[in-house]
C-alpha positions as CSV (number, residue, x, y, z in Angstrom):
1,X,-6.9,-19.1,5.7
2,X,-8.9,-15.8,5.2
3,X,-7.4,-13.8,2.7
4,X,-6.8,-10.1,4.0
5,X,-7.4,-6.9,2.2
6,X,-5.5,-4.0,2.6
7,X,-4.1,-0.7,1.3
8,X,-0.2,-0.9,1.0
9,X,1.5,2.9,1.5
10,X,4.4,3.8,-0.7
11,X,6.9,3.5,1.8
12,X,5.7,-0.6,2.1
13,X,6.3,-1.4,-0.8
14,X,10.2,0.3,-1.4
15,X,11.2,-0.8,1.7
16,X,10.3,-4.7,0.5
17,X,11.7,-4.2,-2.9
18,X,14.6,-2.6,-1.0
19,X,15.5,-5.6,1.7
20,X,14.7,-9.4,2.1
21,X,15.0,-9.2,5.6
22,X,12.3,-7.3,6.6
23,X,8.0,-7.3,7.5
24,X,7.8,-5.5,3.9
25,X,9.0,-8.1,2.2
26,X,7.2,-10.8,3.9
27,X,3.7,-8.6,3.1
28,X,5.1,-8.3,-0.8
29,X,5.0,-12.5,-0.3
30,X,2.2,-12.7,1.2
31,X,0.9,-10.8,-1.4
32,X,1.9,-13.1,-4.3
33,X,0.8,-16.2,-2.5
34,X,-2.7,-14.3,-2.3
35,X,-2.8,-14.3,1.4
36,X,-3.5,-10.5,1.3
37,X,-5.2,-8.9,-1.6
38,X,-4.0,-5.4,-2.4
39,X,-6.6,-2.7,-3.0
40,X,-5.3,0.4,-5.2
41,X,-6.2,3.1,-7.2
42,X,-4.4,4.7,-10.1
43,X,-3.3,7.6,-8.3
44,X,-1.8,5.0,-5.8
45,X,-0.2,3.2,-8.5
46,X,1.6,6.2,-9.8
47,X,2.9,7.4,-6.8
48,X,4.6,3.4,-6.5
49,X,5.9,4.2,-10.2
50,X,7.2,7.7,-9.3
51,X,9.2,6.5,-6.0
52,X,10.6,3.1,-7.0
53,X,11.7,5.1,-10.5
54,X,13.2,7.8,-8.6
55,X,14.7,5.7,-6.5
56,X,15.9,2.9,-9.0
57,X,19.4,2.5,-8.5
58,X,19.3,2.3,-4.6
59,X,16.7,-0.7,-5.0
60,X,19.2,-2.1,-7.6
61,X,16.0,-1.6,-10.5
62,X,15.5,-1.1,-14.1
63,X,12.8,0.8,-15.6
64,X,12.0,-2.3,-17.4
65,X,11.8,-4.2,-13.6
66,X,9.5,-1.3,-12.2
67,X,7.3,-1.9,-14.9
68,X,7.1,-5.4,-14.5
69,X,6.7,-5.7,-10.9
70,X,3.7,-2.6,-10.9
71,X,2.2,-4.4,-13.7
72,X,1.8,-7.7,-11.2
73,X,1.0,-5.5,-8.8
74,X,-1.9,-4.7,-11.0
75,X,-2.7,-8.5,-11.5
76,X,-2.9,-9.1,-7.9
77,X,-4.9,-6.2,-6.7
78,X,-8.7,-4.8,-6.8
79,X,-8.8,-1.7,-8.7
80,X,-12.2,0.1,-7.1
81,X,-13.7,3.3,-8.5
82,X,-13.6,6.4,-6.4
83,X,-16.8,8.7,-6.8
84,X,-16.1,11.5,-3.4
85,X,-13.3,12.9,-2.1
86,X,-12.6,13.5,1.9
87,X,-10.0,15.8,0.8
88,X,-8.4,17.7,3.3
89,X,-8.2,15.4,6.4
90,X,-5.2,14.1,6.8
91,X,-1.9,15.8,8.2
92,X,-0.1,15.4,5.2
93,X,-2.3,16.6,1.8
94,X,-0.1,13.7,-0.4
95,X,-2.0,10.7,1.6
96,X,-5.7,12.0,1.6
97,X,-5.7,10.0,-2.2
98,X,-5.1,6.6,0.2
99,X,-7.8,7.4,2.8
100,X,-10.3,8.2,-0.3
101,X,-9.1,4.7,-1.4
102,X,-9.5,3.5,2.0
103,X,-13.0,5.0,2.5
104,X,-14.4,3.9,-1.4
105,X,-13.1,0.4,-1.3
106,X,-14.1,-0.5,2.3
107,X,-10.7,-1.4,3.0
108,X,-10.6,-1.1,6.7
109,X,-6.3,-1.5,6.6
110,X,-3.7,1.3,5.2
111,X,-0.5,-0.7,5.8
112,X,2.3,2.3,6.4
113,X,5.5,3.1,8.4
114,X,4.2,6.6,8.4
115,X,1.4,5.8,11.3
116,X,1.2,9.8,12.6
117,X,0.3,10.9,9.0
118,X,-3.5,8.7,9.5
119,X,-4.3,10.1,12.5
120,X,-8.0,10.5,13.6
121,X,-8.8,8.1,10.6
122,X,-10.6,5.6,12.9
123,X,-14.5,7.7,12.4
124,X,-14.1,6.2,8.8
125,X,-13.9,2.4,10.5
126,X,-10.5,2.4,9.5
127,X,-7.1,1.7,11.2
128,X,-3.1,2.7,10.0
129,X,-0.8,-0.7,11.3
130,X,2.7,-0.7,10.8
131,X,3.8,-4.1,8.7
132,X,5.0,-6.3,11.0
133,X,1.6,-5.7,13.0
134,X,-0.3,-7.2,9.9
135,X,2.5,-10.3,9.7
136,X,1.6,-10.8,13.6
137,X,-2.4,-10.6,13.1
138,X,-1.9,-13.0,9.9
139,X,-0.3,-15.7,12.7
């Protein structure tokens, strides 16, 4: 099986650390049995630190578990340079760092519930898929 690259949003990533049940979780699996790799960049990886912290007693988390699960985050994922920035183009300012990411890595999947924020991102070669899309392409 191919492995898939792809650039998880924010809101991936609390909503599997935040149910079982759902396409999130199933891409955070997927993700630790290396059927997708993760692509992210540091600014990516603090915005996972500053939600899930924020956020730590709905998902049921320690400090000490945020840590821990960024850091295998980290393990699993290609951390790619970034030498330009596209800055403004997208809708909402706080998500032009993951089409920069998008654009430098050649990552040609952002992962996201928030598909209306990524408009007009398909001139980069690029394409915004809701979770349980990816699951169903993966098939």
């Amino acid at each position: 099986m191919k492995q898939i690259k792809i650039i998880m949003d924010t809101n991936v990533l609390y909503s599997g650390l935040y149910s079982s049940k759902g396409a999130s979780f199933r891409i955070l699996r997927a993700l630790s049995e290396n059927r997708i790799m993760l692509v992210i960049s540091t600014a990516l990886l603090f915005e996972y630190e500053d939600v899930l912290k924020r956020n730590k007693r709905k998902l049921g988390l320690s400090n000490h578990d945020i840590d821990v699960i960024l850091d295998n985050i980290c393990g699993f994922s290609e951390h790619p340079q970034i030498h330009f920035l596209w800055r403004p183009f997208l809708s909402d300012p706080k998500d032009d760092h993951i089409l920069e990411l998008a654009v430098a890595s050649g990552v040609q999947t952002i992962v996201t519930y928030n598909i209306r924020h990524f408009r007009n991102i398909e001139q980069f070669g690029i394409r915004a898929i809701k979770p349980q899309k990816l699951l169903e392409e993966m098939k």
